[in-house]
C-alpha positions in Angstrom: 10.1 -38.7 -2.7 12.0 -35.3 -2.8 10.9 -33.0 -0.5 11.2 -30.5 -2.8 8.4 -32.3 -4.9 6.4 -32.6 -2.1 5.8 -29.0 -1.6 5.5 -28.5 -5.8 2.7 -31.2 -5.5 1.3 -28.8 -2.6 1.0 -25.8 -5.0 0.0 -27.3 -8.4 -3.2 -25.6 -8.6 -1.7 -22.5 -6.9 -1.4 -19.5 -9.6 0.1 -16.0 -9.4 -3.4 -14.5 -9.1 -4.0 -16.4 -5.9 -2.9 -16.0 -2.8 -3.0 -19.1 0.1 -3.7 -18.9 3.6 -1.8 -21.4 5.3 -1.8 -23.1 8.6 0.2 -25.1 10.3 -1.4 -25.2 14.1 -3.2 -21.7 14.0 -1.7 -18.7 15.4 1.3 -20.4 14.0 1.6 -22.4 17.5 3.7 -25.2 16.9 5.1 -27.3 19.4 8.2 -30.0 19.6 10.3 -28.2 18.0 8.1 -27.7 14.7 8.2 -24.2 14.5 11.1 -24.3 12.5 9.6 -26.4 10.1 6.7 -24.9 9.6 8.5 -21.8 8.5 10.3 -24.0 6.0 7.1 -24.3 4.5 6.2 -21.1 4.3 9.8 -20.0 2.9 9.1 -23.2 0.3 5.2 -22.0 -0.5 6.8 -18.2 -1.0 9.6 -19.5 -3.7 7.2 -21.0 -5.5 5.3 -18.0 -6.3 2.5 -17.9 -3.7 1.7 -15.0 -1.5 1.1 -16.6 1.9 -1.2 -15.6 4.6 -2.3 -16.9 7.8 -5.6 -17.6 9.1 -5.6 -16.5 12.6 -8.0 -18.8 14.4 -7.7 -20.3 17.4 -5.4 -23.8 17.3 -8.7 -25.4 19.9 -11.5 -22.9 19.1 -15.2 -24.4 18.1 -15.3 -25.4 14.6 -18.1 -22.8 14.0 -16.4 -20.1 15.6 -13.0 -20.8 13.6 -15.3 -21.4 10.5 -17.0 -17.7 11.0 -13.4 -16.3 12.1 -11.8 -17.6 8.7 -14.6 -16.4 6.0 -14.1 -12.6 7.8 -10.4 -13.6 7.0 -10.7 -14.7 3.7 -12.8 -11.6 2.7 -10.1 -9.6 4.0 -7.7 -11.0 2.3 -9.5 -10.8 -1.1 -10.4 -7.3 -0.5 -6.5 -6.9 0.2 -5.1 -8.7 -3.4 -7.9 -8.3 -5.5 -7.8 -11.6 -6.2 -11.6 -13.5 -6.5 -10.4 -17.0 -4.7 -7.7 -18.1 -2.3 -6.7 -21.4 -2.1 -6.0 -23.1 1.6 -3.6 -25.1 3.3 -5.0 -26.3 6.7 -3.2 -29.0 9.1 -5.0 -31.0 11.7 -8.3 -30.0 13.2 -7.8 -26.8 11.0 -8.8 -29.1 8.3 -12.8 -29.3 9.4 -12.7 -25.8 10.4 -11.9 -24.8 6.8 -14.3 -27.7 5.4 -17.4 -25.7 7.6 -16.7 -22.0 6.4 -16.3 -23.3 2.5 -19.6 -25.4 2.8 -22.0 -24.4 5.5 -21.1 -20.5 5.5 -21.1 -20.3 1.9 -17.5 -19.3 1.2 -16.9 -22.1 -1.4 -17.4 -19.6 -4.5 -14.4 -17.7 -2.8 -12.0 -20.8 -2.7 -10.2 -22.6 -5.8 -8.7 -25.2 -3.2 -8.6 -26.8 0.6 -5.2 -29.2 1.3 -5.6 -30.4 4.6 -2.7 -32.5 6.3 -3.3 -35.0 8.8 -7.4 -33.9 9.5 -9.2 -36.1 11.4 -11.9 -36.2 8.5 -13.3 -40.0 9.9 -12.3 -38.9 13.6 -10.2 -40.3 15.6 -10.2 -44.4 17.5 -7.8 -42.3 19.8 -10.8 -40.1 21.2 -13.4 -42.9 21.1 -11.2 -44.5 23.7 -10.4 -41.4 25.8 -13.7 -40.4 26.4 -14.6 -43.9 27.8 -13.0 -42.5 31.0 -15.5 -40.4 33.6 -17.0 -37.0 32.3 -15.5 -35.2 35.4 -11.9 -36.8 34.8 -12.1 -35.6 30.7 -13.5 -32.3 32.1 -10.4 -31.4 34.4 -8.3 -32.8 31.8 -9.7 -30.6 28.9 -9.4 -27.4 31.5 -5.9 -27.5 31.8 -5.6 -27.6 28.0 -7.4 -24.9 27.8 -5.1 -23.1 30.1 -2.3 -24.3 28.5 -3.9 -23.1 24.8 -4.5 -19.8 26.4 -1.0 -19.2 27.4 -0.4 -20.2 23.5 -2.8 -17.7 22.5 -5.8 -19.0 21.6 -8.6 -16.6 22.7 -11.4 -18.7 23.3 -10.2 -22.5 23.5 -12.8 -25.3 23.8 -10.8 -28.0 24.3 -13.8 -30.6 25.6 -16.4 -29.6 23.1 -13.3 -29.9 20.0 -12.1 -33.4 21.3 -16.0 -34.3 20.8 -16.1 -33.6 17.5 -13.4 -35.8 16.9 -15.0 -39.2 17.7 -16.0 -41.1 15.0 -19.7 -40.9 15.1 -18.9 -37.0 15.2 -17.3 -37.2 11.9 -19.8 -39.2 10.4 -22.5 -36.9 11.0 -20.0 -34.0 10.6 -19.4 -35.5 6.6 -23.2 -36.0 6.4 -23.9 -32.4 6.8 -20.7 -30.7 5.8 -20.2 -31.8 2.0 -17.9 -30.7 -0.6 -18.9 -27.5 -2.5 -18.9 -27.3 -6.4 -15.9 -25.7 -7.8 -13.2 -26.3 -4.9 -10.6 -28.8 -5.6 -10.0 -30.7 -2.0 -7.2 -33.1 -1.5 -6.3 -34.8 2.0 -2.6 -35.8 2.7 -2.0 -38.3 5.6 1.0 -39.3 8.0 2.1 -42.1 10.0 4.5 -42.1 13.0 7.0 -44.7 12.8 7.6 -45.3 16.6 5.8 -43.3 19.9 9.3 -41.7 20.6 9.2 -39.8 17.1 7.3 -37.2 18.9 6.4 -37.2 22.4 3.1 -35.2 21.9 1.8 -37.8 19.6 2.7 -40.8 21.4 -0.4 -41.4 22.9 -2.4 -41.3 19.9 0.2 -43.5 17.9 -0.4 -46.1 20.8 -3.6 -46.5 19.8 -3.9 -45.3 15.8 -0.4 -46.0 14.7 -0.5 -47.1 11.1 -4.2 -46.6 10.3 -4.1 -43.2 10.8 -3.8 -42.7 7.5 -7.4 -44.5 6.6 -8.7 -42.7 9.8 -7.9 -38.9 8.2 -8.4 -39.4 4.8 -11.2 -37.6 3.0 -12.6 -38.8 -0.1 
């Protein structure tokens, strides 16, 4: 399909009134050499008529904290345009922290649409099998990252109370309590490395999700 149609299927429920906050790793972080696509996106999303903003939460904040971060966004941004709704773009764990301010903080009346890309709505096999090693060894682990996500510009990064979320019995009781709200249209977009190699960040997980990471992030 034509990437071009791609990003018109993105924006089909996008009007002139609205404007979209869009996120592609928050902060606008993106690593292996994706920060040049992301802005292709953004360029793309701005010819098609939409007035793009960002979201500015942290890229491994708490999913309550990014929820309550994003509805003082979203109110900003509506105060800014006038307009009554926004609609969202939200990649990755952005995804669920979008999905909490729209349905447990009440901001669903103030959104027309969520498109999440690649969320880990059904969590992740990947984490199930990390966290089978030692608490201490995941704990070290997850305090580097947070180093690392500091440097990046995260404020408050909690990597080892995020990658908990992600296991599957998280997300179950994550969909249980977290459901859609009336009135926002949510769709869910998936995608599937076709070796390790295509991205060195991602390798790990494609080891052990390859293929069926599409089932595993698909919402709905």
């Amino acid at each position: 399909q034509n990437k071009n149609e791609d990003y018109k299927e993105l924006v089909r429920f996008k009007t002139e009134e609205l404007p979209l906050i869009y996120e592609f790793f928050e902060q606008n972080v993106v690593f292996d050499g994706s920060m040049e696509e992301a802005e292709k996106w953004e360029e793309k999303l701005e010819e098609a008529g939409c007035k793009v903003f960002f979201g500015n939460t942290d890229s491994n904040g708490e999913i309550s904290a990014n929820g309550e971060n994003l509805a003082r966004r979203i109110d900003e941004i509506l105060r800014e345009t006038g307009a009554e709704k926004v609609n969202i773009i939200a990649h990755s764990k952005g995804g669920l922290d979008r999905r909490y301010a729209i349905s447990v903080l009440g901001m669903g009346d103030k959104v027309a649409s969520l498109t999440t890309l690649s969320t880990p709505h059904h969590g992740s096999k990947t984490v199930d099998v990390l966290l089978r090693f030692p608490d201490f060894i995941v704990k070290a682990g997850c305090f580097f990252v947070d180093l690392w996500f500091r440097v990046l510009g995260d404020k408050k990064p909690a990597t080892y109370k995020v990658i908990h979320t992600f296991k599957t019995s998280s997300a179950r009781d994550f969909n249980e309590k977290v459901l859609d709200a009336d009135g926002v249209y949510y769709s869910s977009y998936a995608f599937v490395m076709k070796k390790p190699t295509s991205d060195i960040l991602m390798a790990l997980q494609n080891a052990f999700v390859g293929i069926f990471s599409s089932c595993f992030f698909c919402h709905n």
